[in-house]
N, CA, C and O atoms as a Tinker XYZ file with bonds, in Angstrom:
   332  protein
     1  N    115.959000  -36.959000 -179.742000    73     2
     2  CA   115.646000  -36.964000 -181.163000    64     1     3
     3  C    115.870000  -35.580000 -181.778000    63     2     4     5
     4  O    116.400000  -35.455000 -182.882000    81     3
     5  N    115.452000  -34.534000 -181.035000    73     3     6
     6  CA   116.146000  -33.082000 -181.652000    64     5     7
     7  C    116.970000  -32.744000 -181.613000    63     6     8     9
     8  O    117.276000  -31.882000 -182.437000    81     7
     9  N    117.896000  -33.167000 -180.653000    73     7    10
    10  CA   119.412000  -33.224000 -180.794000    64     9    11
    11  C    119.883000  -33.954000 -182.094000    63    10    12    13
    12  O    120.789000  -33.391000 -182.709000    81    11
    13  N    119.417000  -35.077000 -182.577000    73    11    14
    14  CA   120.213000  -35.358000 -183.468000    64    13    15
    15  C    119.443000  -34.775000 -185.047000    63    14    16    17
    16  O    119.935000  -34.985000 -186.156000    81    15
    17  N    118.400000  -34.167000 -184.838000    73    15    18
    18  CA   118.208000  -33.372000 -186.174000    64    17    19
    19  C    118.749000  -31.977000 -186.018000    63    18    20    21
    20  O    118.736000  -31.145000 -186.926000    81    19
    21  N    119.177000  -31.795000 -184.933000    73    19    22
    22  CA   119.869000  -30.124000 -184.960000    64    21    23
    23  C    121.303000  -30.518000 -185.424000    63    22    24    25
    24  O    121.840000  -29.722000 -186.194000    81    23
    25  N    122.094000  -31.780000 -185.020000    73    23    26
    26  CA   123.662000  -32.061000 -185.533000    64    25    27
    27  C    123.589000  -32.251000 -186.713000    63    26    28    29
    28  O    124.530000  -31.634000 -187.214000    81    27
    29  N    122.787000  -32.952000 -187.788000    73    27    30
    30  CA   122.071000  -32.954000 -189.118000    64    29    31
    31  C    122.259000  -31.559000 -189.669000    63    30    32    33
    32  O    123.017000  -31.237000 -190.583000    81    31
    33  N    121.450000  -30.782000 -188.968000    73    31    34
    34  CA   121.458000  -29.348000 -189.635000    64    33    35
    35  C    122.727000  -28.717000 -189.665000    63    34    36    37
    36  O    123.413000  -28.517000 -190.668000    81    35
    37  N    122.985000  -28.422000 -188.511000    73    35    38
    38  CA   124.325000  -27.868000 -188.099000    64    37    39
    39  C    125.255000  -28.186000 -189.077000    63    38    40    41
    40  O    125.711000  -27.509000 -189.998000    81    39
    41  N    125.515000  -29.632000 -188.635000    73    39    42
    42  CA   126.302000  -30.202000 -190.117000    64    41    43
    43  C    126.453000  -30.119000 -191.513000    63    42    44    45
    44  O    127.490000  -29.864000 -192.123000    81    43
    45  N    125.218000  -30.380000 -192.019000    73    43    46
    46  CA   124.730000  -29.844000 -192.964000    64    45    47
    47  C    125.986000  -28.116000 -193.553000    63    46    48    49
    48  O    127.024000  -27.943000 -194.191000    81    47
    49  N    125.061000  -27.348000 -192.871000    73    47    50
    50  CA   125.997000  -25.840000 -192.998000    64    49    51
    51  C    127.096000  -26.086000 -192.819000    63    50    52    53
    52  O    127.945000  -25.948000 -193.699000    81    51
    53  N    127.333000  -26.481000 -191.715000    73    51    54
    54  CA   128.931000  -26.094000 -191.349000    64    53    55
    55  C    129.953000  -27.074000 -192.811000    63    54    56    57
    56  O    131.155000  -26.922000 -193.028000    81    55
    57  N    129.295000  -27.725000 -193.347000    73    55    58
    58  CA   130.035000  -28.701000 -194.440000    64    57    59
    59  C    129.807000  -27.968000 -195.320000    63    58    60    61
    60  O    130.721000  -27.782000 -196.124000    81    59
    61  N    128.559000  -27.290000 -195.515000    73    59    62
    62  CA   128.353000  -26.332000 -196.923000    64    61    63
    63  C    129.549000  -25.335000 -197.130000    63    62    64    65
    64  O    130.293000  -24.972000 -198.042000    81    63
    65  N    129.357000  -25.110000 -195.925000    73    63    66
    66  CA   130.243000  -23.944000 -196.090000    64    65    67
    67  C    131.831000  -24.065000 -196.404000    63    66    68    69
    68  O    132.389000  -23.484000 -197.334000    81    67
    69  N    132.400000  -24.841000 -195.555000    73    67    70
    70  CA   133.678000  -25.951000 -195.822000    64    69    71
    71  C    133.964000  -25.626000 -197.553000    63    70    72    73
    72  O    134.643000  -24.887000 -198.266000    81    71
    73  N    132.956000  -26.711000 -197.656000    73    71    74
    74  CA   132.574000  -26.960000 -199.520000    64    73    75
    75  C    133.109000  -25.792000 -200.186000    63    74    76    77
    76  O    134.113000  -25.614000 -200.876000    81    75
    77  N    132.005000  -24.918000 -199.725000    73    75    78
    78  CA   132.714000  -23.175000 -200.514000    64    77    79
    79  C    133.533000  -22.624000 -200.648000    63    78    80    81
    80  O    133.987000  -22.057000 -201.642000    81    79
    81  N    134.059000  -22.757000 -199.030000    73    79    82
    82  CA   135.247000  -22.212000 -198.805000    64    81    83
    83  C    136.940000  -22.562000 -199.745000    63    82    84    85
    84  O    137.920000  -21.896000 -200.079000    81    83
    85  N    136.441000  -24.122000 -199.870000    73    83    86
    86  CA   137.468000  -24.608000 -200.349000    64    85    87
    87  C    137.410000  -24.717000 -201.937000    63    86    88    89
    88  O    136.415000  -25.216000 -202.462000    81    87
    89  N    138.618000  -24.186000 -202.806000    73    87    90
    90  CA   138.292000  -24.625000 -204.051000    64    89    91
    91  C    138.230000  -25.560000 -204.419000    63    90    92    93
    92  O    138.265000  -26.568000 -203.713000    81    91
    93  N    138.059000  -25.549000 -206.266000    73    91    94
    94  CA   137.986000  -26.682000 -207.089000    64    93    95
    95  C    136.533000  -27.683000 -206.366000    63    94    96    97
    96  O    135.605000  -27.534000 -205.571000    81    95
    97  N    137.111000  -28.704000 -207.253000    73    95    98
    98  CA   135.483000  -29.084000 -206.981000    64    97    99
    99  C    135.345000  -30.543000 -206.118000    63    98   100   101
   100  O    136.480000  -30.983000 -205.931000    81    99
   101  N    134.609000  -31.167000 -205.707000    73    99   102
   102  CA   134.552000  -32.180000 -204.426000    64   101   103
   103  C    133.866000  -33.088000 -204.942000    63   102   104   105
   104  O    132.786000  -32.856000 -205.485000    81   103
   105  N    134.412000  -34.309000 -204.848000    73   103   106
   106  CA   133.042000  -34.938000 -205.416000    64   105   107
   107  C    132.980000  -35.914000 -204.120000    63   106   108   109
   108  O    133.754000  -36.755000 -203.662000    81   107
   109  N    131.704000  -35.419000 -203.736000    73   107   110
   110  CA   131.269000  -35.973000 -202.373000    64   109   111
   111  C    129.927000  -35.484000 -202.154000    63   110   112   113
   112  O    129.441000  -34.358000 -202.263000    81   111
   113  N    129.313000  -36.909000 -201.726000    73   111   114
   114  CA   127.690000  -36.852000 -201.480000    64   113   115
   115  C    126.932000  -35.709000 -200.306000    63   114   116   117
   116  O    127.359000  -34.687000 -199.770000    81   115
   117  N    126.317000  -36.053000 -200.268000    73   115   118
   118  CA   125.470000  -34.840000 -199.331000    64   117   119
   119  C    125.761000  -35.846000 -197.559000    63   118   120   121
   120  O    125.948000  -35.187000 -196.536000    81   119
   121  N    125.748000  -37.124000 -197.522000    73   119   122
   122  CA   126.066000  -37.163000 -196.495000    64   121   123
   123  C    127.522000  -37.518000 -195.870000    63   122   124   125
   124  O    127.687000  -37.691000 -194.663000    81   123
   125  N    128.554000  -37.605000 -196.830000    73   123   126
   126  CA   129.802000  -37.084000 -196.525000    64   125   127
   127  C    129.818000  -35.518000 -195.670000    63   126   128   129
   128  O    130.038000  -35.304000 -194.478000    81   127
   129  N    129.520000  -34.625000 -196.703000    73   127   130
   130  CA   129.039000  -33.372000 -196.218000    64   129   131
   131  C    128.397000  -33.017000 -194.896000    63   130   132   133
   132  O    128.738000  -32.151000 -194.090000    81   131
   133  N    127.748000  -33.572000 -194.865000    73   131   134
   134  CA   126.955000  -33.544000 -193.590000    64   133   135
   135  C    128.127000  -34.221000 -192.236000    63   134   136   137
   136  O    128.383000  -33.711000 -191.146000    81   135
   137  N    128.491000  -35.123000 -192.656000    73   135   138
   138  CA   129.690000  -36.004000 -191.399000    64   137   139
   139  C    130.611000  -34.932000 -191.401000    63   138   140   141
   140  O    130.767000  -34.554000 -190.240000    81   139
   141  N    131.412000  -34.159000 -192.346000    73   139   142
   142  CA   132.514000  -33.640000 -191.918000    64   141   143
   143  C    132.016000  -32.474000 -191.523000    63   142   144   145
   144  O    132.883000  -31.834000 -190.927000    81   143
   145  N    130.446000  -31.614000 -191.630000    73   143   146
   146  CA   130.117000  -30.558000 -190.924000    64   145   147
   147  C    130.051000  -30.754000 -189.507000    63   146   148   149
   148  O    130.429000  -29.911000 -188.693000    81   147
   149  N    129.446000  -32.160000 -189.142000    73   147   150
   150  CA   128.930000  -32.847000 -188.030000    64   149   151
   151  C    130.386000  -33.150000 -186.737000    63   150   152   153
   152  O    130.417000  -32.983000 -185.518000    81   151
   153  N    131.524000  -33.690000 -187.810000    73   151   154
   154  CA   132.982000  -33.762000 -187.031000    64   153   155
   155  C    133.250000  -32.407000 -186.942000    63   154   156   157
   156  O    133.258000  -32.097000 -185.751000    81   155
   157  N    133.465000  -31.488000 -187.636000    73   155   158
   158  CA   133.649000  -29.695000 -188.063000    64   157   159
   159  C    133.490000  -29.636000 -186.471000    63   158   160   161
   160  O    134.237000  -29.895000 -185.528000    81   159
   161  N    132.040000  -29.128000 -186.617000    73   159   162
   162  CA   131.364000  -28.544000 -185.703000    64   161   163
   163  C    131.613000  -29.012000 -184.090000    63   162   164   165
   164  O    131.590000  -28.259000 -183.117000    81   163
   165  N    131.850000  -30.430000 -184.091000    73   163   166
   166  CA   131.818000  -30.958000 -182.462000    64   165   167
   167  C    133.590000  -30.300000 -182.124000    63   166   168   169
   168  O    133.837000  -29.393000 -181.329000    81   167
   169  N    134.483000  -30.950000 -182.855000    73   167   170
   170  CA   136.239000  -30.829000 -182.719000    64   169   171
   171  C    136.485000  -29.586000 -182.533000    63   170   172   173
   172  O    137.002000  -29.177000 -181.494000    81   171
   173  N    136.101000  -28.729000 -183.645000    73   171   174
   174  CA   135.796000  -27.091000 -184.207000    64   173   175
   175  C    135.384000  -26.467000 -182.684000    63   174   176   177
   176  O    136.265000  -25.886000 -182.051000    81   175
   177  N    134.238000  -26.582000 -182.202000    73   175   178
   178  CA   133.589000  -25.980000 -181.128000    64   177   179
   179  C    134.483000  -26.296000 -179.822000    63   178   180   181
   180  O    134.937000  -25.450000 -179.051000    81   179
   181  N    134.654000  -27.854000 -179.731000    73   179   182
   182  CA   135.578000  -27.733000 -178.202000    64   181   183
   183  C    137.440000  -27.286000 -178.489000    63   182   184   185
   184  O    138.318000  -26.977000 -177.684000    81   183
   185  N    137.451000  -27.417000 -179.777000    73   183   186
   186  CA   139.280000  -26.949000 -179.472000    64   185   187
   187  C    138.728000  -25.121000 -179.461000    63   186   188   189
   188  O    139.487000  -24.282000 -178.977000    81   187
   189  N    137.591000  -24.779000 -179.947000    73   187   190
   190  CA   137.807000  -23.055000 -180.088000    64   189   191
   191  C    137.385000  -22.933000 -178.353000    63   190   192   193
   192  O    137.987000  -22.002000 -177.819000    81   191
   193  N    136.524000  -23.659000 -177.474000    73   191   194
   194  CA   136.247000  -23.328000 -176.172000    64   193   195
   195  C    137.527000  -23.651000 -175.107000    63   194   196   197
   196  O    137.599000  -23.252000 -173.945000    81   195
   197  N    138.486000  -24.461000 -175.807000    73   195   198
   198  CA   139.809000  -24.672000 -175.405000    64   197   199
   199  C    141.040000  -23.552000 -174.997000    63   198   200   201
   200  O    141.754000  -23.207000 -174.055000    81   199
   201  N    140.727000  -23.238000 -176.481000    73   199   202
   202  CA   141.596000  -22.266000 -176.667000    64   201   203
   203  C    141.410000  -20.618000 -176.324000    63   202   204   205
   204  O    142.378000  -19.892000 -176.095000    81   203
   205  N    140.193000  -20.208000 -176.325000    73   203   206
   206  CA   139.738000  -18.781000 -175.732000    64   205   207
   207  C    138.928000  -18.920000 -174.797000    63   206   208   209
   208  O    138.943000  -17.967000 -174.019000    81   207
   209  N    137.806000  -20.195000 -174.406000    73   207   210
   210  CA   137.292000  -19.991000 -173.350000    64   209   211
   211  C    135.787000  -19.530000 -173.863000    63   210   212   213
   212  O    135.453000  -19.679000 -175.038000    81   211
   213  N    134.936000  -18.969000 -172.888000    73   211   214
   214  CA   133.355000  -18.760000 -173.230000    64   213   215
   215  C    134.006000  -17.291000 -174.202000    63   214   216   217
   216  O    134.730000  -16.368000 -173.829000    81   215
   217  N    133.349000  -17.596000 -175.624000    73   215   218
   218  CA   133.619000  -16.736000 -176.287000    64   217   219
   219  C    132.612000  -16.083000 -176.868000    63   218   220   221
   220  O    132.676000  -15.223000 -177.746000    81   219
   221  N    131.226000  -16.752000 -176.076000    73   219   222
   222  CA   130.025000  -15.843000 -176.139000    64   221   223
   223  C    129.559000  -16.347000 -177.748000    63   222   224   225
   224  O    129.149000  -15.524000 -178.567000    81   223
   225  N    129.672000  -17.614000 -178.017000    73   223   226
   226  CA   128.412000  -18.075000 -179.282000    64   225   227
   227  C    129.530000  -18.200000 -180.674000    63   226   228   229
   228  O    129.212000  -18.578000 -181.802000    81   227
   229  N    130.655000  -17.842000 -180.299000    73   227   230
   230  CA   131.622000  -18.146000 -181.843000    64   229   231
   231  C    131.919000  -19.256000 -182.235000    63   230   232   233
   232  O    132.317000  -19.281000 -183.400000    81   231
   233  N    131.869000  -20.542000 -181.523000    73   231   234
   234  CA   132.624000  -21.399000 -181.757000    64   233   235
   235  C    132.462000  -21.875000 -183.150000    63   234   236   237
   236  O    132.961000  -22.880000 -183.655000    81   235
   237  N    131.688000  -20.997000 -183.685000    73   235   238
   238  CA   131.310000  -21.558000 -185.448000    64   237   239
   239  C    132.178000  -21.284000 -186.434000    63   238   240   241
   240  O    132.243000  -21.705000 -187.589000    81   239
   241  N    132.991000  -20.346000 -185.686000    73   239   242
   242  CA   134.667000  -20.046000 -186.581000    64   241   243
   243  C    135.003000  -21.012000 -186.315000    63   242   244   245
   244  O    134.875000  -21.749000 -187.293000    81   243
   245  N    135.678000  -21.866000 -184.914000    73   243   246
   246  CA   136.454000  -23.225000 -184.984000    64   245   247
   247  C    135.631000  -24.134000 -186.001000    63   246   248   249
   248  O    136.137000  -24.841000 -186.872000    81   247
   249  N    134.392000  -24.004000 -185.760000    73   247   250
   250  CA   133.735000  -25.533000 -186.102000    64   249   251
   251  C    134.242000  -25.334000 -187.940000    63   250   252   253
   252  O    134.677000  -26.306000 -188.557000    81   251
   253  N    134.103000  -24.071000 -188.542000    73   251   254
   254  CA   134.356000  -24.262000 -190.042000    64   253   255
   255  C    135.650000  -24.314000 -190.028000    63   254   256   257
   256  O    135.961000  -25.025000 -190.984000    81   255
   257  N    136.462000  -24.007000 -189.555000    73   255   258
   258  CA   137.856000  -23.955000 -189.549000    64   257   259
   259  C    138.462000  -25.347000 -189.617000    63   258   260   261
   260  O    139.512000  -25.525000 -190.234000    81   259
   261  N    137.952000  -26.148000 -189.119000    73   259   262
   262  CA   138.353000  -27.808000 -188.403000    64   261   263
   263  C    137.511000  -28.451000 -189.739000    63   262   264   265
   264  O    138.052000  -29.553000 -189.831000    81   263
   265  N    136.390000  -28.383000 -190.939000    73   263   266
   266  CA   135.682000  -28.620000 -191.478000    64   265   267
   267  C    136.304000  -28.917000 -192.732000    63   266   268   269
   268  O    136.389000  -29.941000 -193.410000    81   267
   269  N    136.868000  -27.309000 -192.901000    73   267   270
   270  CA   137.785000  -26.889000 -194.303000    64   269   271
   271  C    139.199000  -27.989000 -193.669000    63   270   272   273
   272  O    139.659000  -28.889000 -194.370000    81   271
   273  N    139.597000  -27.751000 -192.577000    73   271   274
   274  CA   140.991000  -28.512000 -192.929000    64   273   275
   275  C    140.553000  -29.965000 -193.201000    63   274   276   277
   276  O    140.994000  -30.456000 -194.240000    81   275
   277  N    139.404000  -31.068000 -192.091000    73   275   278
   278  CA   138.663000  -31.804000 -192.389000    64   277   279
   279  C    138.628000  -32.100000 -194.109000    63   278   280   281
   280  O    139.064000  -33.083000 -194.707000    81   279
   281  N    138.212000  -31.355000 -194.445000    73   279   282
   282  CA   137.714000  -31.734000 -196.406000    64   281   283
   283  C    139.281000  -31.845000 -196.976000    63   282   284   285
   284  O    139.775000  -32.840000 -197.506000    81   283
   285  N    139.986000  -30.460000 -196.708000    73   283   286
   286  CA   141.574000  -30.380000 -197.710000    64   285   287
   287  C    142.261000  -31.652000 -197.314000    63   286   288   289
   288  O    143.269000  -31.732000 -198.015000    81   287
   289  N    142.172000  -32.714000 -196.485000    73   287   290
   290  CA   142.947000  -33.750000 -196.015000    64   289   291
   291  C    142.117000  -35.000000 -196.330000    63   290   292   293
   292  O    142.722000  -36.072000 -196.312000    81   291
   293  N    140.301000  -34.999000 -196.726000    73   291   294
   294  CA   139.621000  -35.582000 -197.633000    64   293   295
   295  C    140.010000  -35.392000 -199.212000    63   294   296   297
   296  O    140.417000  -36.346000 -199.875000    81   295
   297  N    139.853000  -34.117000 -199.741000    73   295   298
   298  CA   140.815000  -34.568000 -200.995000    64   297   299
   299  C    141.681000  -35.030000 -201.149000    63   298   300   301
   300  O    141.781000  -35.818000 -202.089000    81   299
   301  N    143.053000  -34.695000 -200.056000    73   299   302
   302  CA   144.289000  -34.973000 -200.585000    64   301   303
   303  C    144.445000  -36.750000 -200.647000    63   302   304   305
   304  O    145.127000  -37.319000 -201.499000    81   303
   305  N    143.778000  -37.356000 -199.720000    73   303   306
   306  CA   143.611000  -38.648000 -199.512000    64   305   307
   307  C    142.841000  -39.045000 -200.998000    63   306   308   309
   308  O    143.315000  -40.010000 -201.599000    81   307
   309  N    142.063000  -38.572000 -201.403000    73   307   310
   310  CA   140.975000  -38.592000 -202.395000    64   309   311
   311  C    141.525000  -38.320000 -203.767000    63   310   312   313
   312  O    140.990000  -38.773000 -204.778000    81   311
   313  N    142.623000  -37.558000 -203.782000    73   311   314
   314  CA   142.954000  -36.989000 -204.677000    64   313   315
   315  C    143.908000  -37.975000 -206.008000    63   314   316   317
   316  O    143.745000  -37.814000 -207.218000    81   315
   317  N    144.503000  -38.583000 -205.616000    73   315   318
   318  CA   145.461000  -38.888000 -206.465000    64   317   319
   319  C    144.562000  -40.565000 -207.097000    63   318   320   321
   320  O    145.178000  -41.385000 -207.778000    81   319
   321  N    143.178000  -40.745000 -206.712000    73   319   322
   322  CA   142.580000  -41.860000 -207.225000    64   321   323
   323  C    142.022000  -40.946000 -208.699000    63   322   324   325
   324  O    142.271000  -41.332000 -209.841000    81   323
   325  N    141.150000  -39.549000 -208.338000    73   323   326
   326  CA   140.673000  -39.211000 -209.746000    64   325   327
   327  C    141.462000  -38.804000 -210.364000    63   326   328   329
   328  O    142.432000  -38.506000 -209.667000    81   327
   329  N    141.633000  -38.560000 -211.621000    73   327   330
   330  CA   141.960000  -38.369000 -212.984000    64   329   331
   331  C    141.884000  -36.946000 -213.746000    63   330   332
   332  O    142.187000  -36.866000 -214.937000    81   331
């Protein structure tokens, strides 16, 4: 059960941040947000432990990294319905 309120949280941020990172504006609920922090963070964390190995607690660069591209490929899908 704390495992899945820590992926909640985690998510949470790691989507906030996404959000920020990326311009213009999103129109997407809080638990969209939360899923693509939640995908972010799991994909994000094992391709960055993939790719460098124990990197001693970073994998939160992959996890936003995988988050933001995550969302820019949610708009673009998203995109051409709004107006």
């Amino acid at each position: 059960m704390i495992d899945l309120i820590v992926f909640i949280i985690v998510g949470l941020i790691i989507g906030a941040l996404a959000r920020l990172l990326v311009p213009g504006r999103q129109s997407m609920g809080l638990l969209v947000t939360i899923l693509v922090g939640i995908v972010g963070a799991i994909v994000g964390g094992y391709l960055w432990r993939a790719i460098f190995g124990d990197s001693g607690g970073v994998e939160w660069i992959g996890s936003i990294i995988v988050a933001v591209l995550i969302l820019l490929l949610l708009q673009r899908m998203g995109g051409s319905r709004s107006a």
